[in-house]
C-alpha positions, 0 to 999 in steps of 0.5 A, spaced: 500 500 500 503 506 498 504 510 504 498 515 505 499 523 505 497 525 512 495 532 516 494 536 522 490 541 525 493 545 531 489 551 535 492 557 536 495 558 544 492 562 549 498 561 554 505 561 555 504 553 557 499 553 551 505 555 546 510 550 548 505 545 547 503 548 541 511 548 539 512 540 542 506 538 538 508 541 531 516 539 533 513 532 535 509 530 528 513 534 523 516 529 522 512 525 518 512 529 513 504 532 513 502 535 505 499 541 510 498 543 518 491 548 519 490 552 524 484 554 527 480 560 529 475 559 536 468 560 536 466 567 534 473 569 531 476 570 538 483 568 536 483 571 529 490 575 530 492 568 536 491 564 530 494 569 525 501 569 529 500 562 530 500 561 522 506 565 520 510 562 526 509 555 524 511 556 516 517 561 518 520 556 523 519 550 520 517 550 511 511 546 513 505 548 508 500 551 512 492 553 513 490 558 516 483 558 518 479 563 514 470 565 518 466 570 516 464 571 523 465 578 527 468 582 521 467 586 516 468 583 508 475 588 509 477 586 515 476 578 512 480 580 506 485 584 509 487 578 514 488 573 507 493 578 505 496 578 510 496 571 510 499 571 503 505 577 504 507 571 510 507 566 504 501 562 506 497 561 500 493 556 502 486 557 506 481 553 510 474 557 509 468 557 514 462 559 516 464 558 523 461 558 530 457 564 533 460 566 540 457 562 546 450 565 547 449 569 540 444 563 539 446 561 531 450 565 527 448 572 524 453 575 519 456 583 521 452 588 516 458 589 513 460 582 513 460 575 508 453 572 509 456 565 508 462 561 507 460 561 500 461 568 499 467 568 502 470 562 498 468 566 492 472 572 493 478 568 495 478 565 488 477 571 486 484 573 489 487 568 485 492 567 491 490 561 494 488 554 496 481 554 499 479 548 503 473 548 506 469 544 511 463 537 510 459 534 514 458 526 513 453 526 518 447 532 518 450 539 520 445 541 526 442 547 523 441 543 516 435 540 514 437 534 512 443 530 508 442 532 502 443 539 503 449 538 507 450 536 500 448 540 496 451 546 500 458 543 498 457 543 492 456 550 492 463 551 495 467 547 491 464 550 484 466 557 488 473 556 488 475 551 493 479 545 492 478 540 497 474 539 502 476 536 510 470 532 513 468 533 522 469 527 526 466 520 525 466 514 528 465 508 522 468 508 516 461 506 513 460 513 515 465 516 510 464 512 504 456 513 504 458 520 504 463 520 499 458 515 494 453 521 495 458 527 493 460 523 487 453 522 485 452 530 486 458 531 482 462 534 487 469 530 485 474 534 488 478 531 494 474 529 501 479 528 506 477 525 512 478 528 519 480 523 524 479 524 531 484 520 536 480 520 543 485 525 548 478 525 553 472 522 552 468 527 555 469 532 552 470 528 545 461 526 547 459 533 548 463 534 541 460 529 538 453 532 540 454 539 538 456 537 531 451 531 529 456 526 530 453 519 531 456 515 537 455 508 536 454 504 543 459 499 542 464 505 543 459 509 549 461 502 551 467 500 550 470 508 553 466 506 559 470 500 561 476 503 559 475 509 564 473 504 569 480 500 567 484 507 566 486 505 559 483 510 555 489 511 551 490 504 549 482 503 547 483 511 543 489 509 539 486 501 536 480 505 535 483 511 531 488 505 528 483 501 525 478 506 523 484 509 519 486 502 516 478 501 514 478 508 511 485 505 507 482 499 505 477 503 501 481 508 498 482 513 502 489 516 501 489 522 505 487 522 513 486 528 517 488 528 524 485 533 529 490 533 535 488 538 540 495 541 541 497 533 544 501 529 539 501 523 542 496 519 540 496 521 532 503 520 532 501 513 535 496 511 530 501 513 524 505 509 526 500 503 528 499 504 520 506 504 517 507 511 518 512 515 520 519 518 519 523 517 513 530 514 514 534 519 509 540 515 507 547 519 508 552 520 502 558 516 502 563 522 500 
């Protein structure tokens, strides 16, 4: 099997103990050589200038090809584009695009009087930049505010011929999940690549308030499992079988891009990408 492209997504750090960890996980995982690295904004666009750093250190210090994370929440249209340029003077051309969350107790998104009204809008004038790379979001499971799956859909049709290139799914638990979405997306004629987003388990807790927000199913056989393993005090070994061997599924049925989202805490991705052959090249030094 040829070895698959992998990716991670960090959060920008609030903190000095949050920037060294922030600093261990990208040194920690860096070498197994991602196609790109994103980093996030917060609900409400609460880190934008955080993430803005975050993004132009990390492509400084270590050439990696970095995402900066891009939302149309809180910010006029200037603002937003003044942000991607800024962006592309640090060299970052590529762009993970989102609607994004409203802040805590907003009550669902409204868009700023002067600001993009969808994701949709905002993809539409990056492209128009002709300076970037634009990813966006998709939802394998129904979106919470959608009115079913097939709008879910159709909506990311509408990104995709708006400019962007690639999508990256939320979270899942069984790879059936993924493949029924991605079947649906070729049926509607999106066949820009769908990269599946791969959550290894820090905390379980806060894994199943998630999962909750965002409309992702947990299956009782991992409700169960995570019971036990938080009883038995072996949640890490019970989070890394379980993100191994839905990435090997995904493999098995053609996937070739996997995209982990590792909270800042490399451990368990750096595990299940070696569980799966993945892991630092060895560069053979020249014989003078």
């Amino acid at each position: 099997m040829t070895r698959p492209k992998v990716s991670f997504e960090f959060f920008p750090p609030k903190s000095l103990e949050a920037s060294f960890r922030l600093w261990d996980c990208v040194h920690a995982l860096s070498p197994l050589e991602p196609e790109f690295v994103s980093v996030t904004y917060g609900a409400g666009g609460t880190t934008r200038t955080l993430t803005h750093e975050a993004v132009g250190t990390i492509h400084k210090a270590t050439g990696l090809t970095v995402a900066g994370h891009l939302t149309c929440v809180d910010a006029s249209r200037a603002e937003t584009l003044e942000i991607a340029e800024s962006y592309a003077a640090a060299g970052v051309t590529e762009i993970v695009a989102l609607r994004g969350d409203p802040p805590k107790g907003a009550g669902g998104f409204r868009a700023n009087p002067d600001g993009f009204g969808s994701s949709v809008e905002l993809i539409e004038a990056l492209a128009d930049t002709g300076k970037f790379t634009i990813r966006v979001g998709a939802y394998p499971e129904k979106h919470p505010e959608s009115a079913d799956a097939k709008a879910d859909i159709d909506w990311l049709k509408r990104k995709i011929d708006a400019g962007a290139t690639s999508a990256i799914t939320q979270f899942f638990f069984e790879a059936e999940t993924f493949f029924r979405f991605r079947d649906a997306c070729v049926k509607a004629g999106i066949d820009a690549p769908i990269i599946p987003g791969i959550l290894p388990i820090e905390n379980w807790e806060g894994a199943r308030r998630f999962a909750k927000s965002c409309g992702t199913s947990i299956p009782q056989v991992v409700e169960d499992a995570f019971t036990n393993a938080t009883r038995d005090g072996t949640t890490d070994l019970l989070a890394t079988a379980l993100a191994t061997e839905l990435c090997d599924d995904l493999l098995q049925g053609g996937v070739d891009h996997l995209h982990f989202y590792t909270l800042n805490r490399p451990e368990l991705t750096r595990d299940v990408c070696h569980a799966l052959g993945i892991s630092p090249r060895v560069r053979l030094q020249q014989v003078a």
